[in-house]
N, C-alpha and C positions, 0 to 999 in steps of 0.2 A: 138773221141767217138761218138759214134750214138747217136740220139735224145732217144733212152726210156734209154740206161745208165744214159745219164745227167737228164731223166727226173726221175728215179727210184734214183738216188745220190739225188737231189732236195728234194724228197719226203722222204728219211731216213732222211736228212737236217732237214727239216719242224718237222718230225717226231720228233730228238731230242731238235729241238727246243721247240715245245711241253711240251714236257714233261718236260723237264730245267722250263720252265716255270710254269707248275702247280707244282712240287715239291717244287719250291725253289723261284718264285714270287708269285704265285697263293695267297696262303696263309697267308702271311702279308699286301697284299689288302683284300681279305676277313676279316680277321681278324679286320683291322683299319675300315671296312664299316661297320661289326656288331657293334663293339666298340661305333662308331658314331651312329647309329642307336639307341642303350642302352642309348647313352648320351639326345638324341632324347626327347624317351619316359620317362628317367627319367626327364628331364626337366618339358614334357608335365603333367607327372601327378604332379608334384613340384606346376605349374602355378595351377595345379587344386586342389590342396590340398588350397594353398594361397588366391582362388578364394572363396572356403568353411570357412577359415579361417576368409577371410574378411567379408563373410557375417553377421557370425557368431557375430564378431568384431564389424560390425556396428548395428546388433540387441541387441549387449550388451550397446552400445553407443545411441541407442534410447531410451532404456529402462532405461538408467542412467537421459538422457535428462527426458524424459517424469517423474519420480523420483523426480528432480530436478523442474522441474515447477509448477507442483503437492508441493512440498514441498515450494518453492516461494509464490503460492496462498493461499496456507493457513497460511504463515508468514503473508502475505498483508492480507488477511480476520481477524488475529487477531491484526493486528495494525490497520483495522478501528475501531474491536469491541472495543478495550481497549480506543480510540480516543473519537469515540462515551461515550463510560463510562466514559470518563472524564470530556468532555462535562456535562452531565446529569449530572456528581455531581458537577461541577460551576456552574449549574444552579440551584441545590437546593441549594449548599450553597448560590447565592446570592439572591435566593428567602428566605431564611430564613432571611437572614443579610436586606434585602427591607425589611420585614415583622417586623422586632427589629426596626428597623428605623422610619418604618411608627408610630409604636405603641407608640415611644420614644418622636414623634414627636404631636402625640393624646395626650399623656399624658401629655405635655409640652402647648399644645394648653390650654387644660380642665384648667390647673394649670392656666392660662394666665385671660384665663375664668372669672374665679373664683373670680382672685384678682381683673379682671375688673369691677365684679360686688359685689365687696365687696367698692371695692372705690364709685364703683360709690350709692351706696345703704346708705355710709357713706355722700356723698356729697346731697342726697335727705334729709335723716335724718338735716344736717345742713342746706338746706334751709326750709326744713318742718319748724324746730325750727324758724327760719329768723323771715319766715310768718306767724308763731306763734305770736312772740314777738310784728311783725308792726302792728299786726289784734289788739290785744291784748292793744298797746301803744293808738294805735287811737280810736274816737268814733265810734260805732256799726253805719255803715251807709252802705246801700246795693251799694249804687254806688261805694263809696272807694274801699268796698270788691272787686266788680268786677276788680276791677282795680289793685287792688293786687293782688288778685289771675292769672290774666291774665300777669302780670309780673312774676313773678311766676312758669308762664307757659314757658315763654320768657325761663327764666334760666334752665329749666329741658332740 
């Protein structure tokens, strides 16, 4: 055969191979490339759905945080206040319970006072009379007097 038979054989060759080819492989490559392609994009908006998701997710989890601390300070703000309140009423009760005490203690002094100088008001009375009795036994003589009386003095 001449060179343009074999090359014109070649070329219907080529030809049917062709076309064998886009009929019947063409098409389940294309096919599996879109397929992957689809698989692609639905990934990508997946990851960006997930991306919005989580933002979403962590603005809801600061908002919970910030909630929660917020709700913490004002726990702590009313256990100082109640602390403090407790405080302030040990301090009045024991300023009340000092103040019974003090007065318990005034009143007890006064009473103490009192009988001190009742004794002792009882023991002047008995030597008054004493010196009564030696002015009284002995002769009216001014030097004795003094000398009694200054005894007298001695014992008060």
């Amino acid at each position: 055969m001449s060179i343009t038979g074999t090359l014109i054989v070649q070329m219907i060759v080529f030809l049917i191979l062709v076309a064998f080819t886009m009929k019947f492989v063409w098409p389940p490559i294309t096919a599996a490339l879109d397929e992957r392609a689809k698989k692609i994009a639905d990934g990508l908006s997946a990851a960006d759905k997930a991306k919005s998701e989580l933002a979403v997710a962590n603005k809801r989890v600061e908002q919970q945080l910030s909630a929660a601390r917020d709700d913490a300070a004002k726990r702590l703000a009313d256990a100082e206040r109640l602390a403090q309140q407790m405080v302030e009423e040990a301090k009045g009760k024991a300023s009340e319970e000092a103040a019974k005490i003090i007065a318990a203690a005034r009143a007890e002094a006064e009473q103490e006072s009192i009988k001190a100088r009742e004794v002792l008001r009882e023991q002047v009375a008995g030597l008054a009379v004493k010196g009564a009795e030696a002015i009284l036994r002995k002769e009216v003589n001014a030097s004795v007097h003094a000398d009694l009386l200054g005894r007298l003095k001695a014992e008060l």
